[in-house]
N, CA, C and O of each residue as an XYZ file, in Angstrom:
424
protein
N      48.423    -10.698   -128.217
C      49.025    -10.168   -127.021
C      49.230     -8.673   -127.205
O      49.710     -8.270   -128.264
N      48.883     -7.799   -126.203
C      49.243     -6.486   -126.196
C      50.129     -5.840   -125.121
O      50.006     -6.195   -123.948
N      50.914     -5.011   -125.441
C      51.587     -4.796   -124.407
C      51.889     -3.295   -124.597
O      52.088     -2.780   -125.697
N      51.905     -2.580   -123.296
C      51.775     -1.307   -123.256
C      53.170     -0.813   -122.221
O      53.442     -1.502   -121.238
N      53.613     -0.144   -122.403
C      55.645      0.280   -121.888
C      55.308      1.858   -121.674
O      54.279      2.370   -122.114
N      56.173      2.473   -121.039
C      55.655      3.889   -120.432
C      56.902      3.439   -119.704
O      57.157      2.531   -118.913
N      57.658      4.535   -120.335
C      58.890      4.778   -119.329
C      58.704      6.118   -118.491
O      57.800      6.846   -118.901
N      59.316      6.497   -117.539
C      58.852      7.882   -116.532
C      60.255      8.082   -116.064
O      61.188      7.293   -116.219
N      60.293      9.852   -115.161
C      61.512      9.772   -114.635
C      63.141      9.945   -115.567
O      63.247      9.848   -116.790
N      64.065     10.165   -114.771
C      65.274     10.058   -115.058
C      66.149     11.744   -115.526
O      65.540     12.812   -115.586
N      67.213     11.624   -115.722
C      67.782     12.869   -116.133
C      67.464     13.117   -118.000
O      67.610     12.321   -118.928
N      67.012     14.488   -117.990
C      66.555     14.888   -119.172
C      64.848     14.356   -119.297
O      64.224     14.254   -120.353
N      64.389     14.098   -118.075
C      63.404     13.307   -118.816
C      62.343     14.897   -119.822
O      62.254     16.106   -119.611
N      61.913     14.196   -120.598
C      60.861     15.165   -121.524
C      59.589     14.192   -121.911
O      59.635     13.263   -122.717
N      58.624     14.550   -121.271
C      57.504     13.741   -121.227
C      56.911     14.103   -122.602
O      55.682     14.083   -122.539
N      57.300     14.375   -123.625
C      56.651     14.577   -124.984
C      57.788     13.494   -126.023
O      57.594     12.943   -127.107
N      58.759     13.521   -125.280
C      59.484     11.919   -126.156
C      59.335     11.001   -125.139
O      60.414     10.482   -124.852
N      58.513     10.652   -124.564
C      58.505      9.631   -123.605
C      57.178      8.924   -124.062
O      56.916      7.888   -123.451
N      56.344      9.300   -124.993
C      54.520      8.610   -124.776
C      54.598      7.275   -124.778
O      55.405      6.582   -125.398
N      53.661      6.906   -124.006
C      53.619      5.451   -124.201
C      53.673      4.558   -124.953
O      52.731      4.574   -125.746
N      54.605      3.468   -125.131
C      54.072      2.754   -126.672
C      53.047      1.518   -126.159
O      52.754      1.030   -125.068
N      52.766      1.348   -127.204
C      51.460      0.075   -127.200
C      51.579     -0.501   -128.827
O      51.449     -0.015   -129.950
N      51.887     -1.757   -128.271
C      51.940     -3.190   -129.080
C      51.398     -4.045   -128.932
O      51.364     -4.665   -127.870
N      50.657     -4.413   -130.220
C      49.911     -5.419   -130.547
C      50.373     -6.497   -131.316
O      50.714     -6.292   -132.481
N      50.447     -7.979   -130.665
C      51.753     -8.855   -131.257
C      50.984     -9.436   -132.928
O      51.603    -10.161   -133.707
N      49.660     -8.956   -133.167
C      48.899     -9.397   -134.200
C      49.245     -8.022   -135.136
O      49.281     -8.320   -136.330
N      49.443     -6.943   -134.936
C      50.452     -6.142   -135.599
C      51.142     -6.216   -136.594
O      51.075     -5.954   -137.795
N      52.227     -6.864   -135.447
C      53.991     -7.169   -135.868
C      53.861     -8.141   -137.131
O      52.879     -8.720   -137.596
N      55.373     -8.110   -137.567
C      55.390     -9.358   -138.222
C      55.143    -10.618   -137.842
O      54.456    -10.599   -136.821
N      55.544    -12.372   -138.419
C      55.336    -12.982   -137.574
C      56.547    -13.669   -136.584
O      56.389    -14.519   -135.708
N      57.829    -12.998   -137.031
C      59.163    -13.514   -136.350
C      59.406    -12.225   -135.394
O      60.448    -12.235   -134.739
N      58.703    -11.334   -135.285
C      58.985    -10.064   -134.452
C      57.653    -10.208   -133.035
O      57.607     -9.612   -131.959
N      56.723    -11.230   -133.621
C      56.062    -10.856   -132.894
C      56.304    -12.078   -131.864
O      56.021    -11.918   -130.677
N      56.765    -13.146   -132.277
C      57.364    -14.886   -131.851
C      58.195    -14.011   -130.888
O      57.974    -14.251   -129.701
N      59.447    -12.685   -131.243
C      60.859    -12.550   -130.654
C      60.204    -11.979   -128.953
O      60.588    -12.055   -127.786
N      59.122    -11.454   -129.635
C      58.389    -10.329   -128.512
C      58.190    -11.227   -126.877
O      58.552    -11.097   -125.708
N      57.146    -12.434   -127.966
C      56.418    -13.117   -127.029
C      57.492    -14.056   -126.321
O      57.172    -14.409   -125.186
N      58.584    -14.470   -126.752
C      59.683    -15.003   -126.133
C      60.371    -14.173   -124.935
O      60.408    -14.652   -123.802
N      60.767    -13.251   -125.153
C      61.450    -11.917   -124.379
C      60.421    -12.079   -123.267
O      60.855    -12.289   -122.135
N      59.352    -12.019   -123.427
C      58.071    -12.006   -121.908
C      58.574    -13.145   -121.532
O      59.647    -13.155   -120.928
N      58.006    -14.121   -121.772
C      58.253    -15.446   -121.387
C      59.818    -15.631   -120.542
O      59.877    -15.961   -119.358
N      60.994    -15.359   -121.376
C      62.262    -15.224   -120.829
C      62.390    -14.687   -119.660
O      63.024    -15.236   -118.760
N      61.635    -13.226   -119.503
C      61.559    -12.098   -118.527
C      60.542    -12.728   -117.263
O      60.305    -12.043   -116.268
N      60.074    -13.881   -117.410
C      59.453    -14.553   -116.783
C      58.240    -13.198   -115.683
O      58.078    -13.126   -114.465
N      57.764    -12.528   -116.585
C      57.001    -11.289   -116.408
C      55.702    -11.319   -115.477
O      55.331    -10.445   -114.694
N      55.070    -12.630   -115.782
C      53.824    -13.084   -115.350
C      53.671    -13.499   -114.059
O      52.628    -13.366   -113.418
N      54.938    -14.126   -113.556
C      55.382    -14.487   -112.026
C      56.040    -13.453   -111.862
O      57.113    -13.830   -111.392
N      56.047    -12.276   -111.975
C      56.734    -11.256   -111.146
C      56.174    -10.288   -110.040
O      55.114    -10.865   -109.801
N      56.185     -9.632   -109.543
C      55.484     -8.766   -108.406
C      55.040     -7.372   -109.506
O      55.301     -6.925   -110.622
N      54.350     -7.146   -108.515
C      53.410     -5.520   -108.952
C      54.605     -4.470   -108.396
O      54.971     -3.565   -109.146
N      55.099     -4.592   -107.286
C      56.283     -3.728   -106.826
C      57.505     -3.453   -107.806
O      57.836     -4.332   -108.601
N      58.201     -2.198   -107.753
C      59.025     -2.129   -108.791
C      60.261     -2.362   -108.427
O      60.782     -1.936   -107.396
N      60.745     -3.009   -109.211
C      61.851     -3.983   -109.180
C      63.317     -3.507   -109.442
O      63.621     -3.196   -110.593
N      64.033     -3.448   -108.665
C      65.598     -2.649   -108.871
C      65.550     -1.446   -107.494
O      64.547     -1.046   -106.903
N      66.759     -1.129   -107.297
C      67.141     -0.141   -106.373
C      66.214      1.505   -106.757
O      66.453      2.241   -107.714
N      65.553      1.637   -106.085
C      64.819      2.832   -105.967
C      65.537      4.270   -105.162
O      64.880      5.064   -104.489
N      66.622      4.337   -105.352
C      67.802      5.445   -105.055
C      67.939      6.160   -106.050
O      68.162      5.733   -107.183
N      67.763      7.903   -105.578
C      67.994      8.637   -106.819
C      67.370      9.152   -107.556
O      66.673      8.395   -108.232
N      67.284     10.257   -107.772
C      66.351     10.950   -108.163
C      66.042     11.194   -109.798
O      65.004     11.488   -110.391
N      67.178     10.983   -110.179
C      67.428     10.763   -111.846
C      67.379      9.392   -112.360
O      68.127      8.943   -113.228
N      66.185      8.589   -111.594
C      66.455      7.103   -112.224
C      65.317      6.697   -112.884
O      64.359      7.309   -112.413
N      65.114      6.233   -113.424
C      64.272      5.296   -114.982
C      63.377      4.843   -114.180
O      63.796      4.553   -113.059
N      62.006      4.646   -114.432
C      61.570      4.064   -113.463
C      60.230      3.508   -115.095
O      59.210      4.176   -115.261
N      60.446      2.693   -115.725
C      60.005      1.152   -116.903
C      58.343      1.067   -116.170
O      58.324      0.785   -114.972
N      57.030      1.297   -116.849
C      55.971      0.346   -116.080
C      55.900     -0.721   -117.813
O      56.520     -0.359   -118.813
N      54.953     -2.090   -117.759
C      55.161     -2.770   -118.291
C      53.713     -3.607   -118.203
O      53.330     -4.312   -117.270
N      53.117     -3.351   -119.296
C      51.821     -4.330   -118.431
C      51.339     -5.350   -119.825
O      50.644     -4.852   -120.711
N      51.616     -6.244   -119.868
C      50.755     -7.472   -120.934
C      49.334     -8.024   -120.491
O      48.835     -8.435   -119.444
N      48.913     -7.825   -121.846
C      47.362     -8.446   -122.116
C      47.694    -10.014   -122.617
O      48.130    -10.149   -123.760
N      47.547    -10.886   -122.000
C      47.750    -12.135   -123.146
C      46.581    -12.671   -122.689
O      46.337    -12.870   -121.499
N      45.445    -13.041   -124.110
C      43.770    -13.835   -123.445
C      43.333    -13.603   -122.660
O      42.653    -12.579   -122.734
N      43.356    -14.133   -121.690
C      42.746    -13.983   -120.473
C      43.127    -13.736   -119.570
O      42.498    -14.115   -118.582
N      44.243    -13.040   -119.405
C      45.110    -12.945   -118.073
C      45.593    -11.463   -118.217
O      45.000    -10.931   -119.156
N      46.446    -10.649   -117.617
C      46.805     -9.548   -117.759
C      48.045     -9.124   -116.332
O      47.704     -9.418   -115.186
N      49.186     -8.558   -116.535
C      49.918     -8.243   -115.378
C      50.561     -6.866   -115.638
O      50.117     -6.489   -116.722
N      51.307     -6.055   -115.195
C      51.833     -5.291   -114.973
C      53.241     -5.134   -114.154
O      53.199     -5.522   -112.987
N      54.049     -4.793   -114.465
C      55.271     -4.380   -113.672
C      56.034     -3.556   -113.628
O      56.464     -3.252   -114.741
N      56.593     -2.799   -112.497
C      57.483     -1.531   -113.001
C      58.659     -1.888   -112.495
O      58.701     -2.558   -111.463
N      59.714     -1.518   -113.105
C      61.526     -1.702   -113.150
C      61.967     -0.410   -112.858
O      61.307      0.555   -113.242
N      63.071     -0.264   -112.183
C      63.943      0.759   -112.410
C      65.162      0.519   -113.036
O      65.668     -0.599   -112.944
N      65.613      1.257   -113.553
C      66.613      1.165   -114.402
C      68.273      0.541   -113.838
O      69.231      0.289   -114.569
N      68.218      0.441   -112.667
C      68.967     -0.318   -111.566
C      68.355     -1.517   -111.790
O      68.860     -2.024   -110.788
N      67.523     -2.647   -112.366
C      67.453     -3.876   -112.086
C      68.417     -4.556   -113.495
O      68.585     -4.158   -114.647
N      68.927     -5.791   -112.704
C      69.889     -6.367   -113.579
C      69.832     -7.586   -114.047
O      70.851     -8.147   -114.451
N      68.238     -8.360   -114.062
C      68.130     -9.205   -114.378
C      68.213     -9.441   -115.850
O      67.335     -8.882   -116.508
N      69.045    -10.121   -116.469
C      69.314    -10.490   -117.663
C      67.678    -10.242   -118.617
O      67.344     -9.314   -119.353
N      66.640    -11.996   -118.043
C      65.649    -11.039   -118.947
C      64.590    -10.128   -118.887
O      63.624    -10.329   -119.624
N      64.599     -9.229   -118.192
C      64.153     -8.114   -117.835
C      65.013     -6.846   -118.920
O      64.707     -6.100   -119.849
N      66.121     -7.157   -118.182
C      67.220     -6.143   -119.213
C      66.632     -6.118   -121.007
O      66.477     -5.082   -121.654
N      66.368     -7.612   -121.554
C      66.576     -7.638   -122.543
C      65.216     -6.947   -123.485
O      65.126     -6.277   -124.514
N      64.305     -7.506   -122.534
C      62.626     -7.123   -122.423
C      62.812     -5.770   -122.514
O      62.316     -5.257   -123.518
N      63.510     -4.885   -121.587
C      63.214     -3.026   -121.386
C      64.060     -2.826   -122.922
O      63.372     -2.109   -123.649
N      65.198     -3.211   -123.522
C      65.825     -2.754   -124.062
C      65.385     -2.965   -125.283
O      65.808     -2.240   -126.183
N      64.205     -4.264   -125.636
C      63.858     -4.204   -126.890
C      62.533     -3.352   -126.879
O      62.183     -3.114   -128.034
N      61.898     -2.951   -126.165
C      60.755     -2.043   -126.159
C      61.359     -0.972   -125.989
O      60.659     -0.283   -126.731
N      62.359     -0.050   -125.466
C      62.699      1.131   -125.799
C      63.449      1.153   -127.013
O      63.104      2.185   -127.589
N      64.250      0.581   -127.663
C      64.189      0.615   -129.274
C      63.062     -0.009   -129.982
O      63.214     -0.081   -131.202
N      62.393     -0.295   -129.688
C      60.389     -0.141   -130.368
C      60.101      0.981   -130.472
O      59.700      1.560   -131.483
N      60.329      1.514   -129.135
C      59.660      2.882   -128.958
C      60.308      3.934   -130.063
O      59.835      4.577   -131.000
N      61.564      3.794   -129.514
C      62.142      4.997   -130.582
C      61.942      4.807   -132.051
O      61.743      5.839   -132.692
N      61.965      3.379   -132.864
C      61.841      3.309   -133.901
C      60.738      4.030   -134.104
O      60.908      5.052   -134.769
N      59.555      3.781   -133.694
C      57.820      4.342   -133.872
C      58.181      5.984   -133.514
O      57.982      6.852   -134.364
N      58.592      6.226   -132.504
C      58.819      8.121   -132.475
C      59.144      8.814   -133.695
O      58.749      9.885   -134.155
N      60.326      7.556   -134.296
C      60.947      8.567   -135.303
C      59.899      8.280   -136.737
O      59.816      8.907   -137.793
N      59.434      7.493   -136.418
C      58.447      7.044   -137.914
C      56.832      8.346   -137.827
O      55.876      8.180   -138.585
N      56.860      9.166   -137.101
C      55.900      9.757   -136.491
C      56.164     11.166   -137.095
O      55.447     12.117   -136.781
């Protein structure tokens, strides 16, 4: 499974700490990559819309795109930082501490 996160937008944004991350669950370990593929699944990602999801008010707001490769299938989704679905929440929050871990390892 691959999955590619690109956050955009918001106050302070600086598009040189922002690059995209991209994860490959054959990568990871094998309990990081199980936690990954759970979090999708939870986030119930695959049945979700292409439209971005959360209150779109505001000019300083987060605006998450999100797109998984799994086999044969592939989706995409973008969040704003206003959506409050539990697993969505949990999904953005473990890929932006992905992200940062990998920035700072860089």
């Amino acid at each position: 499974m691959k999955v590619y996160f690109k956050p955009e937008g918001g106050f302070g944004f600086f598009p040189g700490l922002n690059k995209p991350l991209e994860l490959n669950s054959e990568d990871l370990p094998e309990d990081e990559a199980s936690h990954l593929k759970n979090l999708i699944k939870e986030a119930q990602l695959f049945e979700l819309s292409n439209q971005p999801l959360g209150t779109t008010h505001g000019a300083d707001q987060k605006k998450y795109t999100i797109r998984v490769e799994d086999q044969d299938r592939q989706h995409w989704i973008q969040i704003m930082d206003t959506e409050r679905d539990p697993g969505l929440q949990n999904l953005l929050a473990y890929l932006s501490q992905k992200q940062k871990e990998i920035r700072k390892m860089k």
